[in-house]
C-alpha positions as CSV (number, residue, x, y, z in Angstrom):
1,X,0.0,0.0,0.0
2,X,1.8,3.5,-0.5
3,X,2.3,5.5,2.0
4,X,0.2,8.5,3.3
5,X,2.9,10.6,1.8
6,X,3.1,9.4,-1.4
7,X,-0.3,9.2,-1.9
8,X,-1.6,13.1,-0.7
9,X,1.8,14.7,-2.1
10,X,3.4,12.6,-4.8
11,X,7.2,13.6,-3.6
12,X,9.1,11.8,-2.0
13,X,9.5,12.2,2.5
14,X,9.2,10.3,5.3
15,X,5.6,10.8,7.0
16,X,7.3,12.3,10.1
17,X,8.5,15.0,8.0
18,X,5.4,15.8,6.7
19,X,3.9,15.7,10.0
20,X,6.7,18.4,11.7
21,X,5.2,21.5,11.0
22,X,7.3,24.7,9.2
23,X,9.2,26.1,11.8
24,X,9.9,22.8,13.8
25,X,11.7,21.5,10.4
26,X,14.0,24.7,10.3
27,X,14.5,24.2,13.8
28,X,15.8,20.8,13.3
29,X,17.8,22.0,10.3
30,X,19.7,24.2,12.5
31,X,17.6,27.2,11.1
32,X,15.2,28.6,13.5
33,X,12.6,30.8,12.6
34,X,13.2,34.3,13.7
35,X,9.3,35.2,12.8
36,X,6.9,33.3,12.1
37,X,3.2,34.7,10.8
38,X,0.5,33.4,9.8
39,X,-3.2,33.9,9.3
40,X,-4.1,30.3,8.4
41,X,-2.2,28.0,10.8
42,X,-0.1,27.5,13.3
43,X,3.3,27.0,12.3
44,X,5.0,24.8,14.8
45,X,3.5,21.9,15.9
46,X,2.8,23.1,19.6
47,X,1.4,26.6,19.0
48,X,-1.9,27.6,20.3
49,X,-1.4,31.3,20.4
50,X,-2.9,34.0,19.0
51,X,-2.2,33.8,15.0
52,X,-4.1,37.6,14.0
53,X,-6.3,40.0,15.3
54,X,-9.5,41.7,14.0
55,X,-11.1,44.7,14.3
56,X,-14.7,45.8,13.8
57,X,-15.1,49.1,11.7
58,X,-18.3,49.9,13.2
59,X,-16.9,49.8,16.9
60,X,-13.2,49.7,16.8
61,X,-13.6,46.1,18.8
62,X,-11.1,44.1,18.4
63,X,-10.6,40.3,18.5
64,X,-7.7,37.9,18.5
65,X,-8.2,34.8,16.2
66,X,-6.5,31.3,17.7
67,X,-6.1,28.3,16.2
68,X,-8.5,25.5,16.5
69,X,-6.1,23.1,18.4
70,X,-2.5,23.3,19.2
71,X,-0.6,23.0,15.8
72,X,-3.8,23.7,14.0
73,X,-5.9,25.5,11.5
74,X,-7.3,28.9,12.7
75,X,-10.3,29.3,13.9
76,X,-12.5,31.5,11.0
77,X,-15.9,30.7,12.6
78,X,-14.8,33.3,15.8
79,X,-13.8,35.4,13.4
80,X,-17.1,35.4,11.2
81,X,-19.2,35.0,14.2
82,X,-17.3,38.6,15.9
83,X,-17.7,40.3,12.5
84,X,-21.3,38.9,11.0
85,X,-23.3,41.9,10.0
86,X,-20.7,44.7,9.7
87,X,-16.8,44.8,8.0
88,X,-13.8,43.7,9.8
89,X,-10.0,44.5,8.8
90,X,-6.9,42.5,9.7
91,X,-5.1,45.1,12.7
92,X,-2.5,42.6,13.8
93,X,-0.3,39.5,12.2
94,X,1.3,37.8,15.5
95,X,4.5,36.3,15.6
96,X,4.5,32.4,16.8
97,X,8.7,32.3,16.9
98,X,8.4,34.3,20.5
99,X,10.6,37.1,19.5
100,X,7.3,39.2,19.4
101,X,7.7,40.5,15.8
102,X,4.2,41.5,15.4
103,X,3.4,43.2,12.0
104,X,0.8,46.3,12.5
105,X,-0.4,49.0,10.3
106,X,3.0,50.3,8.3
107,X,3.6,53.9,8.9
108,X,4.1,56.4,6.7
109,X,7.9,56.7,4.9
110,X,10.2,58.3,1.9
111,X,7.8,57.0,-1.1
112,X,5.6,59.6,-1.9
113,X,3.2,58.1,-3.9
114,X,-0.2,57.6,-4.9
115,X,-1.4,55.5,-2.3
116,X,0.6,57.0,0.5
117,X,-1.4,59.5,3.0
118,X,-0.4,58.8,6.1
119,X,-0.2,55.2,7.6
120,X,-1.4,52.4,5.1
121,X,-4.6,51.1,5.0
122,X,-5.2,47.8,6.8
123,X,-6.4,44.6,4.8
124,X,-10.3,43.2,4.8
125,X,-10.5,40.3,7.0
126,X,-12.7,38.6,4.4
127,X,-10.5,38.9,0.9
128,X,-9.2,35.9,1.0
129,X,-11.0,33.2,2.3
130,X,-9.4,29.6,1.8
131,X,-9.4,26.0,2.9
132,X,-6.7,24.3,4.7
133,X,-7.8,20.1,4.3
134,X,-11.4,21.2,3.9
135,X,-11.5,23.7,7.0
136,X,-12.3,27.6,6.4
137,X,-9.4,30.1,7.1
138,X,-8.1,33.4,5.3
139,X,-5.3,35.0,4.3
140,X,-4.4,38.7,3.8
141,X,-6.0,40.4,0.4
142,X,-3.7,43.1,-0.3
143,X,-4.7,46.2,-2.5
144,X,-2.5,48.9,-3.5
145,X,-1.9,51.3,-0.5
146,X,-2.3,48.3,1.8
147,X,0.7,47.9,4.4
148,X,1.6,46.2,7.6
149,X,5.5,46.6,9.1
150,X,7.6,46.4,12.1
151,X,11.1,48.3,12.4
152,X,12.3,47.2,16.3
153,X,12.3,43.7,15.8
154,X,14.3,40.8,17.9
155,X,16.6,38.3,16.2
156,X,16.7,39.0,12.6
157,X,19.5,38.7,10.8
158,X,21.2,42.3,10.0
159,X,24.4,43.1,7.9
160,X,25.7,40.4,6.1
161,X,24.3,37.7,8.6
162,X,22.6,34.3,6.6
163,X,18.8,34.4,6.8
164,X,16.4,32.2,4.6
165,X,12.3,33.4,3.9
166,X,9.7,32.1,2.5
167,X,6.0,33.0,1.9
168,X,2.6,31.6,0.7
169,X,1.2,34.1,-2.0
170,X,-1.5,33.8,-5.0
171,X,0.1,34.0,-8.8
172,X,-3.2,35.4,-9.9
173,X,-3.2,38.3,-8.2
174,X,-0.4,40.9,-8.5
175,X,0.2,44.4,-10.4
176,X,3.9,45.4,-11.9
177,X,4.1,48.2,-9.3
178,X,6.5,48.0,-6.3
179,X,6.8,46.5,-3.8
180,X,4.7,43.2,-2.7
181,X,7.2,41.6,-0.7
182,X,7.7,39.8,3.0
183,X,10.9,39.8,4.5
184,X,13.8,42.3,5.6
185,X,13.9,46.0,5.4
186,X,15.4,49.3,6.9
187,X,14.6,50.4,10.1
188,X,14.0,53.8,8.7
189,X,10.9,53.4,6.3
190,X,13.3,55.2,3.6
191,X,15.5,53.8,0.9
192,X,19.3,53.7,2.5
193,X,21.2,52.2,-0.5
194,X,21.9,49.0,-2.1
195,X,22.1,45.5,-0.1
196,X,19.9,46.9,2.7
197,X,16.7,44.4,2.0
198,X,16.5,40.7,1.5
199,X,12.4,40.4,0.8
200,X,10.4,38.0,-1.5
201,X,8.7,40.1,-4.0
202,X,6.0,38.3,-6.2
203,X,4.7,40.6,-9.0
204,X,5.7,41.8,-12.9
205,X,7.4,44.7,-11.9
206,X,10.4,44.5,-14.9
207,X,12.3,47.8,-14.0
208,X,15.6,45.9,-12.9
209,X,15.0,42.3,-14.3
210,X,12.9,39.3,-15.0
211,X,12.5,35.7,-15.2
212,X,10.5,34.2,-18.4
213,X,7.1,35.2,-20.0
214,X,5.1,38.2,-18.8
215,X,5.2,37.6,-15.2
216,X,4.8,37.5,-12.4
217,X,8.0,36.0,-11.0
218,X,9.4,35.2,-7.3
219,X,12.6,37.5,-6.7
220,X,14.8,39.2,-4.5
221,X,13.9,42.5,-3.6
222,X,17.9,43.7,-2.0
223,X,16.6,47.5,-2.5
224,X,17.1,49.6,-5.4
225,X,16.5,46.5,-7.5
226,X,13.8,43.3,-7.8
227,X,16.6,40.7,-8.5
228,X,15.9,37.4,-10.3
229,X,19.6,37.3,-10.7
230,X,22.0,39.7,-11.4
231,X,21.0,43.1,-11.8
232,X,19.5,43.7,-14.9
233,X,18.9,40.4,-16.4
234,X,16.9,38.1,-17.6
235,X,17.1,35.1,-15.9
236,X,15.4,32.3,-18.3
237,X,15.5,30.0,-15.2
238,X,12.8,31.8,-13.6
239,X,9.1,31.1,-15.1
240,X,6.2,32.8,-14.6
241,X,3.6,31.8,-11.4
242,X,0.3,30.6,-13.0
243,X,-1.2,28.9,-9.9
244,X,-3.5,30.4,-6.5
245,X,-1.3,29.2,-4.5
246,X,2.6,29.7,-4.8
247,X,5.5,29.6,-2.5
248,X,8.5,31.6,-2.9
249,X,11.8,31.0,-0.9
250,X,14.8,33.9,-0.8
251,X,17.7,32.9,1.0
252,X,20.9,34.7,1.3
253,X,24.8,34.3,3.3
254,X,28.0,35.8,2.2
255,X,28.7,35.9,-1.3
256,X,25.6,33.4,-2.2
257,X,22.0,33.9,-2.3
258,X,19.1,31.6,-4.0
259,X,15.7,32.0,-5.1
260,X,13.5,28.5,-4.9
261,X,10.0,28.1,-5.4
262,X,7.1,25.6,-6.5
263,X,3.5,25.4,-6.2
264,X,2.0,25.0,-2.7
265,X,-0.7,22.6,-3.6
266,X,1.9,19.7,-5.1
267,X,5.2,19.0,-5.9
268,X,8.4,20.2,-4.6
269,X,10.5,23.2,-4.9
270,X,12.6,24.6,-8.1
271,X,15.5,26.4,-7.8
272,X,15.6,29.8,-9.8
273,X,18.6,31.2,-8.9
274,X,21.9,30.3,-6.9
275,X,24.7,32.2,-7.1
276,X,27.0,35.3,-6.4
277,X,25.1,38.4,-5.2
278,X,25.8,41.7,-7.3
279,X,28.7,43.2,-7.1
280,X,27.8,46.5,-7.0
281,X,26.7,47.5,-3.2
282,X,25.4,44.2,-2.5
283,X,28.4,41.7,-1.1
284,X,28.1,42.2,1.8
285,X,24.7,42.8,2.7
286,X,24.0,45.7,5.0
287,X,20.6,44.4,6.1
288,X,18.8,45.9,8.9
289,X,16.0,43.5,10.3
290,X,12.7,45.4,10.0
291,X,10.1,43.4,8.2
292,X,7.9,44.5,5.9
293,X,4.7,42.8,4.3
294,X,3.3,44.2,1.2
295,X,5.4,47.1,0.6
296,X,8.8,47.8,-0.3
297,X,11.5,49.1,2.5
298,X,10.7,53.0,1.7
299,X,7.1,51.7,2.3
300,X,6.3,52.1,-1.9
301,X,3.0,50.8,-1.4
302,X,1.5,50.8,-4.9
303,X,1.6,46.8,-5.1
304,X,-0.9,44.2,-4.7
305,X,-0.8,40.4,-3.3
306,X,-2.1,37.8,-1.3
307,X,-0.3,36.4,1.8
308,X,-1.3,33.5,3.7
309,X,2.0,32.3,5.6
310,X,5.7,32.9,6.2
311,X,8.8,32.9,8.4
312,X,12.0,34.2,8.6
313,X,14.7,32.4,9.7
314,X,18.5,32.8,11.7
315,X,21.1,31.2,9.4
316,X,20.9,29.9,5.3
317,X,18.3,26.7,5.0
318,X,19.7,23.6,3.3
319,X,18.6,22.5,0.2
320,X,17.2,19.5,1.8
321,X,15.2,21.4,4.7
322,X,13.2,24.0,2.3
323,X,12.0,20.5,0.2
324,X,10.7,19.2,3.9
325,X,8.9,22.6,4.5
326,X,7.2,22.2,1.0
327,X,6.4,19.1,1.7
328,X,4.7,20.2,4.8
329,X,2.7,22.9,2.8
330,X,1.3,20.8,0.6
331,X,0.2,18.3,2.8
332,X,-1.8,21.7,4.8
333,X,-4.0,21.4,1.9
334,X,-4.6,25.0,0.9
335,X,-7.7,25.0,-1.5
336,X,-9.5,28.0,-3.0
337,X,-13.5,28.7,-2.2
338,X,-16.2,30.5,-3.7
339,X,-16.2,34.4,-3.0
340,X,-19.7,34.9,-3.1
341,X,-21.8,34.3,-0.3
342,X,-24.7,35.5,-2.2
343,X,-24.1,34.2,-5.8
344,X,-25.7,35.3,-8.7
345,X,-26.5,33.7,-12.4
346,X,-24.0,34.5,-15.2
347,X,-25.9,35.8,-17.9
348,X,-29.0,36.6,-15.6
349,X,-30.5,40.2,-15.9
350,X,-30.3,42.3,-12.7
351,X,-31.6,45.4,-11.5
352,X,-30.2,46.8,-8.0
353,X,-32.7,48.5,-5.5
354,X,-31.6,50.4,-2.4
355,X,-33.0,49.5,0.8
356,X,-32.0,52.4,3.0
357,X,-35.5,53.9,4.2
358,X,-36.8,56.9,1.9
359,X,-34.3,55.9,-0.9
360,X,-35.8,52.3,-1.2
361,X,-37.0,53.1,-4.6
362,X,-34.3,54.3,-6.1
363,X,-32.2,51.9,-8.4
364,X,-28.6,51.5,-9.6
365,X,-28.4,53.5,-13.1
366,X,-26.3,55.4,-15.3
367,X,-26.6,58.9,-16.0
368,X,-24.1,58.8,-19.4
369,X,-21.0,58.1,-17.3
370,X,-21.9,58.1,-14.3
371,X,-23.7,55.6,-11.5
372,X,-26.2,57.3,-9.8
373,X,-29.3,56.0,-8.1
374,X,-32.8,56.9,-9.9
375,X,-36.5,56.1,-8.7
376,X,-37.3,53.7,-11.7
377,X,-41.0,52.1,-11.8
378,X,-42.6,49.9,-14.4
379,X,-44.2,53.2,-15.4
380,X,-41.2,54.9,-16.6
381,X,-40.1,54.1,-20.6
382,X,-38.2,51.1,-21.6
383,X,-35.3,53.3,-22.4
384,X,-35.2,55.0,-18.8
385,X,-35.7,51.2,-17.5
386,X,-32.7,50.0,-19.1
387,X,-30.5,52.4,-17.4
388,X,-31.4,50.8,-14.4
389,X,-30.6,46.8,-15.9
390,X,-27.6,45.4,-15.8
391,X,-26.5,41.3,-17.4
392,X,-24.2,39.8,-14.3
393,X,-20.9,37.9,-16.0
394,X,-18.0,36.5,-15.2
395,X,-15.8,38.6,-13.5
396,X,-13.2,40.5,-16.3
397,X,-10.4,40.4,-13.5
398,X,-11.5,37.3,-11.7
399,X,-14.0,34.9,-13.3
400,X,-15.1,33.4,-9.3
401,X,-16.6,36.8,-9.0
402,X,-18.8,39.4,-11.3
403,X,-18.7,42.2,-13.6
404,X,-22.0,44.2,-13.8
405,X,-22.4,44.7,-18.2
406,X,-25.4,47.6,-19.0
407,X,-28.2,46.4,-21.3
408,X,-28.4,49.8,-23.4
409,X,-24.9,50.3,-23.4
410,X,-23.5,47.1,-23.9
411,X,-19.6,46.4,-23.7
412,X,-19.9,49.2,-20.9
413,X,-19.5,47.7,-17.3
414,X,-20.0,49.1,-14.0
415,X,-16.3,49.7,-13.1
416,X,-14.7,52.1,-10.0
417,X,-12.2,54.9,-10.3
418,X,-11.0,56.9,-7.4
419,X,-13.6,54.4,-5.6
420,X,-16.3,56.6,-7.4
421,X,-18.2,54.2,-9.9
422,X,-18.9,54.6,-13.6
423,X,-20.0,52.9,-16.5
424,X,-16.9,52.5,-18.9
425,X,-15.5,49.9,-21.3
426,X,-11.6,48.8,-21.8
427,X,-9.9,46.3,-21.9
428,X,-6.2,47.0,-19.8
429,X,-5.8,44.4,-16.7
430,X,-6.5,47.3,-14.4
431,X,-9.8,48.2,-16.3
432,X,-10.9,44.1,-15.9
433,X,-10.0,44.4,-12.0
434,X,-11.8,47.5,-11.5
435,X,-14.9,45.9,-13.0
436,X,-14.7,43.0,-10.7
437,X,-17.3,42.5,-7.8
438,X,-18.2,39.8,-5.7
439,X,-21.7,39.7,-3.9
440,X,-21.9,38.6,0.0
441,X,-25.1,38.3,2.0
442,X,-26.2,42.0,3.0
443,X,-24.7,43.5,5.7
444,X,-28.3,44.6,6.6
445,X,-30.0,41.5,6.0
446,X,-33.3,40.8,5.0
447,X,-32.7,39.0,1.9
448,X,-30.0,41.6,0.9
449,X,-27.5,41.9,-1.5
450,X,-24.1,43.6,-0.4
451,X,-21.6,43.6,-3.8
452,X,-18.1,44.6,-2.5
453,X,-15.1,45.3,-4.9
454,X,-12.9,42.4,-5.6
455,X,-9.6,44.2,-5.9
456,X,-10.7,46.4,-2.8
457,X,-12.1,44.2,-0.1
458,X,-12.6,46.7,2.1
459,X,-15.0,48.9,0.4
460,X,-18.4,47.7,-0.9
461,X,-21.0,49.4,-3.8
462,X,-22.6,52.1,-1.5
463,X,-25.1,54.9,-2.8
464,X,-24.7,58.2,-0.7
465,X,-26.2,61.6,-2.0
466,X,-27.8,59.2,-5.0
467,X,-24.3,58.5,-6.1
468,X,-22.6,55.3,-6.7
469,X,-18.9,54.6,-5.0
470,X,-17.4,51.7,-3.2
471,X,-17.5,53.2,0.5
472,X,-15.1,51.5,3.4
473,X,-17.4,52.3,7.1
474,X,-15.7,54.6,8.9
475,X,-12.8,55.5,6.2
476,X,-11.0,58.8,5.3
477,X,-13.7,59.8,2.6
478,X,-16.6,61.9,2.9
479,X,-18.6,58.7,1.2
480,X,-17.4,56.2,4.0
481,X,-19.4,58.0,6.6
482,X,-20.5,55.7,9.3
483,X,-24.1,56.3,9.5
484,X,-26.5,54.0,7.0
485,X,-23.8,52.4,5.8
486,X,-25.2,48.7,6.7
487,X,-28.2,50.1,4.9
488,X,-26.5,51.8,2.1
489,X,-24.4,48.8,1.4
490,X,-27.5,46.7,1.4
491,X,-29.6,46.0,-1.9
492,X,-32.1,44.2,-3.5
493,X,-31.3,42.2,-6.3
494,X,-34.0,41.4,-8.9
495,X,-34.6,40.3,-12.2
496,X,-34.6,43.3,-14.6
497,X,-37.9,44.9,-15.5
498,X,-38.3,43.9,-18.6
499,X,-37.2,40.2,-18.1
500,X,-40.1,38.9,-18.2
């Protein structure tokens, strides 16, 4: 009969390998995990801390997540339970090595960009659910401006010191902006030369190299360059991710770093790269042991990602210990799951009522550009009905969820810009995102709709003043006000008027 391992993984290690969780494998490799975070699991095999913390937008309550049983999955039914009928955000990533390494909210630093104002937003607790062997958990959904860091850290490796990362992220969602990375960064939240990072970056970003195809590609962010080998090159060793779940492995000592990776769900590891580190300001490495998640060290927070675990360890992993890691990750059994709580039917014609009280007959429509809510009865023309109709289909930027086409414009989709919505067609990779929803039970109940933006978990369709956006409660803009917003968020979702 073959064994358990052979059977779930189809590589070859002993079943008390796979057994040892992540950070118990390094240990025994003489590699110790300096940090250690995770959302889904825990990652040693007698951990029963706290994995992540929640907070409640509507109260500011927060709520540590735990996992199920000592070495286990996390608990997501606390976490649905403490956030059911409002929006939650992801406040703190724990760190299970006991060096206390906590990622929080990343403060502001030298990048001055787009997304920065201030500190970076926090993630939705709900972008990306998962299944670990068949029970529920999440991972961290990150949209451009989305940050967490820690700069007085305990035990990582600075200078030139050896250090080996690696980190669970999703090849289907990514930008070619800079930087989605986890690992090591300056203490400074600005950019203080070459050598001073040592981070996994998954994205297409092809400013200072590549690896084959059109991305994206595991490499070495070291600062003032996205290595996947030597600066500048193409390294036709590296391929392009295609897979939901991916992990990516950087590992670095003096004069020799490596880039490994493989896909989390089978199989074992690849390496990309191994070799001498740039000459030029990078031997030795001047490293000095912040950690960053989802930004680069200056916090250039323009990047987008999905995380779902990682470590950092003391000292350059063997070979032979990273394939017994990946092992272990694929036996965890990381599995995608439907987005929609509240699914719809491809091809199906909708119209979209409000429910808040006084605007309840009001409908999603288009006023040329722009969405805008109208009061729209069977009395009013079929042309001022069909602003107010809209055929759901597969999402543009991600086919689990929905894009919202008109039926008197058609090619034109509901899509959001500056988080205001409007009715626009294109066909750019950021247009197909933009025009991506996924629709969850309503916040409000009732037999309620609420249709949250899939690149932007955080903020969900909203009507306020009759105008269309996609509101976060309680955020920065005059359109995330707090009051209605369960209602706002809420609709009813019906079969267009002239369906039938």
């Amino acid at each position: 009969m073959p064994s358990r391992t052979t059977l779930i993984l189809g590589v070859a290690a002993s079943v008390s390998l796979v057994a040892a969780a992540p950070c118990d494998i390094y240990a025994s490799g003489g590699t110790p995990c300096v940090a250690a975070h995770a959302l889904t699991r825990a990652l040693y095999d007698n951990y029963d801390g706290a994995l992540y913390q929640v907070t409640r937008n509507s109260d500011g309550s927060t709520m540590d997540i735990y996992p199920l049983e000592a070495g286990g999955v996390a608990n997501a039914a606390s976490q649905d339970d403490f956030c059911a009928s409002t929006t939650c955000v992801i406040s703190l990533l724990y760190d299970q090595s006991g060096n206390n390494n906590v990622l929080s909210r990343a403060p502001p630093g030298a990048f001055d960009g787009p997304y920065t104002n201030g500190y970076d937003d926090l993630a939705s607790a709900i972008g990306a659910p998962v299944t670990l062997n068949g029970q529920k958990a999440y991972g961290i959904f990150s949209s451009p401006g989305t940050g967490y860091r820690n700069d007085q850290t305990t035990n990582i490796p600075t200078g030139g010191d050896p250090q080996g990362i690696y980190a669970i992220m999703d090849a289907n969602h990514f930008n070619d902006n800079c930087c989605f990375d986890y690992g090591n960064a300056e203490t400074s939240n600005t950019n203080t030369g070459n050598g001073h990072m040592e981070a996994v970056y998954l994205g297409n970003c092809s400013i200072w190299g590549t690896g084959t195809g059109e991305g994206p590609w595991f490499m070495g962010d070291l600062e003032n360059g996205l290595f996947s080998e030597q600066y500048l090159a193409e390294n036709t060793d590296n391929p392009t991710q295609t897979e939901p779940f991916v992990t990516g492995m950087v590992k670095g000592m003096t004069d020799q770093w490596a880039i490994r990776g493989g896909n989390a769900q089978s199989g074992g590891l690849t390496t990309y790269w191994n070799g001498a580190f740039d000459p030029n300001g990078y031997n030795p490495m001047s490293k000095e042991g912040a950690i960053v998640l989802g930004i680069g060290g200056d916090n250039s927070n323009g990047a987008q990602g999905t995380f779902y675990e990682g470590v950092m360890t003391s000292g350059y992993p063997s070979d032979d210990t990273e394939n017994q890691v990946q092992a272990n990750i694929v036996a965890a059994g990381y599995a995608s799951v439907d987005l929609n709580t509240a699914p719809l039917t491809v091809g199906s014609t909708i119209t979209i009522r409000a429910t808040t009280p006084g605007y309840d007959t009001r409908y999603f429509s288009h006023n040329g550009t722009k969405i805008v809510t109208e009061v729209t009865t069977t009395a009013n023309s079929t042309a001022e009905q069909q602003t107010a109709e809209w055929v759901v289909r597969d999402g543009l930027g991600f086919s689990g969820c929905y894009s919202f086409e008109s039926v008197d414009q058609p090619g034109n989709f509901i899509r959001h810009y500056g988080f205001e919505l409007y009715l626009e067609s294109g066909n750019e990779k950021q247009f197909f995102e933009d025009a991506t929803f996924c629709s969850l039970t309503g916040l409000q109940g009732q037999n309620t709709n609420s249709i949250r933006s899939w690149s932007y978990p955080t903020r969900f369709f909203r009507h306020y003043a009759d105008v269309g956006y996609i509101a976060t409660e309680g955020g920065v803009q005059f359109f995330d006000a707090t009051g209605n917003y369960n209602y706002d968020t809420s609709f009813v979702v019906s079969d267009g008027f002239l369906s039938g």
